[in-house]
C-alpha positions in Angstrom: -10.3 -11.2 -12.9 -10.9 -8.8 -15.7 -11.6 -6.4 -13.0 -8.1 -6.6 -11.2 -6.8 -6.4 -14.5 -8.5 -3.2 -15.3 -8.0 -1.2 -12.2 -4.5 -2.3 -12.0 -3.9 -0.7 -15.6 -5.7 2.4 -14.8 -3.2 2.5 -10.9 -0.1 1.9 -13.2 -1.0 4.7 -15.8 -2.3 7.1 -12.8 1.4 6.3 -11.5 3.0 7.0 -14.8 1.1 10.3 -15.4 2.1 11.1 -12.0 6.0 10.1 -12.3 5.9 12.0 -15.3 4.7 15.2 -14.1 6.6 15.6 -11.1 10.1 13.5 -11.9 10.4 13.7 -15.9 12.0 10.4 -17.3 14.1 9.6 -14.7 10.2 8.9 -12.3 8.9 6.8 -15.8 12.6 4.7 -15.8 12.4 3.8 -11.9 8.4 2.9 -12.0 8.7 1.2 -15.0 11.8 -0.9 -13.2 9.0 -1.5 -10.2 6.8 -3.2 -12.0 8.9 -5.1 -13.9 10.2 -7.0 -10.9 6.1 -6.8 -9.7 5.9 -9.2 -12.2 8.7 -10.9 -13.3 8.8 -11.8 -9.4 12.1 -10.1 -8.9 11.6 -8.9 -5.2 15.2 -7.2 -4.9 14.7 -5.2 -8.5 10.7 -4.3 -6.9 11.9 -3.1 -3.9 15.1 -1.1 -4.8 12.9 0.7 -7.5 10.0 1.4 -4.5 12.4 2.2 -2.7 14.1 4.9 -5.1 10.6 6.1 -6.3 9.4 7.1 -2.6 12.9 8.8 -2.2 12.7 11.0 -5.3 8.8 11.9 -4.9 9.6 13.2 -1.6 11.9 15.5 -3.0 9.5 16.8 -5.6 
């Protein structure tokens, strides 16, 4: 359990670092969004943001 726990904080910072670089604020706003409806089970706030991320990294 701690393990999950661990590697998912280390994905969602690797993300964030990522976002960062490459999008500014507007990458950290959209996958914080993500995983805010990751956990708050909010499939339709997940999925838009996914959806938004993959559309903005592919234009970076």
């Amino acid at each position: 359990m701690v393990l999950v726990q661990a590697l998912s904080a280390v994905v969602e910072t690797a993300l964030g670092l990522m976002a960062q670089a490459r999008l500014g604020v507007v990458g950290l706003v959209v996958l914080t969004a993500a995983f805010v409806g990751i956990r708050a089970r909010h499939s339709r706030l997940a999925v838009g943001a996914v959806v938004v991320f993959v559309l903005l990294m592919s234009q970076a």
